[in-house]
C-alpha positions as CSV (number, residue, x, y, z in Angstrom):
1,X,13.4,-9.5,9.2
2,X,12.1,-7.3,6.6
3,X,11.8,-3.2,7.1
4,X,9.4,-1.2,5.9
5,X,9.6,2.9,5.3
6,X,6.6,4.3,3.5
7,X,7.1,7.6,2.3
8,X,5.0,10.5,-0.5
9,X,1.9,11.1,1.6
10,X,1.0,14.7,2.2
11,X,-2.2,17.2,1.2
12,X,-4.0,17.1,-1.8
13,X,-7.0,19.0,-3.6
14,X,-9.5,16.3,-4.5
15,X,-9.2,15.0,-7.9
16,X,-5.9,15.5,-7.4
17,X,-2.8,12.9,-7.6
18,X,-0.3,11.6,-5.1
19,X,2.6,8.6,-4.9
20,X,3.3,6.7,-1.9
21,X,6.7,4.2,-2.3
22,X,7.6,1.8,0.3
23,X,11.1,0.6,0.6
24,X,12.2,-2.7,1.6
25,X,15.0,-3.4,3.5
26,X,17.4,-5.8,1.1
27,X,16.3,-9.5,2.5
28,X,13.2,-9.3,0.3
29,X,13.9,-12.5,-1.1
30,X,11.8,-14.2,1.7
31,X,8.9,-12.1,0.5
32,X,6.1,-13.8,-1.2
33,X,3.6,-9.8,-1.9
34,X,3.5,-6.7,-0.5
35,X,0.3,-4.7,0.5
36,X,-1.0,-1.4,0.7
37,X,-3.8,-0.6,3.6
38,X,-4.9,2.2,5.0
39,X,-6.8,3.3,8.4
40,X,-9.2,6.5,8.7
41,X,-10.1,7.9,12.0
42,X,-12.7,6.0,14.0
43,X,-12.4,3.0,11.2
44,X,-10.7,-0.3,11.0
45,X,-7.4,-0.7,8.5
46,X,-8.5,-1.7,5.2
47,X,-7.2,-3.4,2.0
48,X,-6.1,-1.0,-0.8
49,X,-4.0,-3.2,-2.9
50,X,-1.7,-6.0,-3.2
51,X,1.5,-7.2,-5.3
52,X,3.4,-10.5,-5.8
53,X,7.0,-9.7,-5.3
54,X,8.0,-12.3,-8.0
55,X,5.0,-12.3,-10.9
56,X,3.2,-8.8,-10.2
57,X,0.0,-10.1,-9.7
58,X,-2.1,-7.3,-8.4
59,X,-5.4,-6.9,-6.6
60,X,-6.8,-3.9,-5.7
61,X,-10.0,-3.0,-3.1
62,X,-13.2,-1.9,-5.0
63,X,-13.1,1.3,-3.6
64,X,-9.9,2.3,-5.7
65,X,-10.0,0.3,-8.7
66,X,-9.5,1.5,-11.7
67,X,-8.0,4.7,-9.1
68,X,-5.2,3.5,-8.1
69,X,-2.2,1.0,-9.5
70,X,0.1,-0.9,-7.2
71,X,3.7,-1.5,-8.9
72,X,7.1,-2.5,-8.0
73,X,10.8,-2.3,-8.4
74,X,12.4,-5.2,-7.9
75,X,16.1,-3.7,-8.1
76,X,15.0,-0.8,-5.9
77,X,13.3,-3.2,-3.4
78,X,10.6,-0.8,-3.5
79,X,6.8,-0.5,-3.9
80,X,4.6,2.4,-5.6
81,X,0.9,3.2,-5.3
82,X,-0.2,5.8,-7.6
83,X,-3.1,7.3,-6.2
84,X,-5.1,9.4,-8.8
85,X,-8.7,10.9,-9.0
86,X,-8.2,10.9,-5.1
87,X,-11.1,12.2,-2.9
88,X,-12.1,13.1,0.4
89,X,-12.6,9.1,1.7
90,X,-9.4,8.1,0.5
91,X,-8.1,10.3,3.5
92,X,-6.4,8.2,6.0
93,X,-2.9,6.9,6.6
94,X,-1.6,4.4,4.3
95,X,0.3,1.6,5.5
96,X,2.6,-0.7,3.7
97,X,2.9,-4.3,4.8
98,X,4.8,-7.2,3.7
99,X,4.1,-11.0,3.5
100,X,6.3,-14.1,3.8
101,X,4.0,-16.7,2.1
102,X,0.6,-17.2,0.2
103,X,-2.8,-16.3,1.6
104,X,-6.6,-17.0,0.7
105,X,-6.6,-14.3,3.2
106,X,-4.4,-11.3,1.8
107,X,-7.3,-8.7,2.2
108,X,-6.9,-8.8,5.9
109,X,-4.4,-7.5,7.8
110,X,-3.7,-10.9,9.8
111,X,-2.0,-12.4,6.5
112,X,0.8,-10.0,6.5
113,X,3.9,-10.3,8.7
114,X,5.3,-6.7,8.5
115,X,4.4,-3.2,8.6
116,X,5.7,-0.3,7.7
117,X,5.1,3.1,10.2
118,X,2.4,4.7,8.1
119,X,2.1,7.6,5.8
120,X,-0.8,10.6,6.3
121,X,-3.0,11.2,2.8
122,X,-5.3,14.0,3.7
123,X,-7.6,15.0,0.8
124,X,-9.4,18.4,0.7
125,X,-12.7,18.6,-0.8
């Protein structure tokens, strides 16, 4: 069992910067990557970003490439994703979620096997 705590959301003035981490609880040896979505009112969760726990391969959504940059700590058991030149649609809560194995399908929620609470980015315009 894996345990997720997401944690660095908060308010921001667009443009502006924020820094969400996700912690993992220690048995992150049976974790293949870790993902960042995120849900907005009235819309379905969506891939932001995605990191092989081993490698660091990344892939990142359209929306926020070249935005946003997915890292991790491998001591710390523990995920980043620097959000920068934020803006009003990146509002949302950000969710962190963890995967045991590969996936074709690692843009879509169904691929990964834990999830972390959620963190609220709300981005004034």
């Amino acid at each position: 069992q894996v345990q997720l705590v997401e944690s660095g959301g908060g308010l921001v003035q667009a443009g502006g910067s924020l820094r969400l981490s996700c912690a993992a609880s220690a048995r992150t040896f049976s974790v293949y990557a870790m993902g960042w979505f995120r849900q907005a009112p009235g819309k379905e969760r969506e891939f932001v970003a995605r990191v092989t726990w081993n490698v660091g391969l990344t892939s990142y959504a359209d929306s926020v490439n070249g935005r946003f940059t997915i890292s991790r700590d491998n001591a710390k058991n523990t995920v980043y994703l620097q959000m920068n030149s934020l803006n009003a649609e990146d509002t949302a809560v950000y969710y962190c979620a963890a995967s045991k194995g590969y996936s074709t399908n690692y843009r879509y929620s169904v691929a990964y096997d834990y999830w972390g609470q959620g963190t609220q980015v709300t981005v004034s315009s």
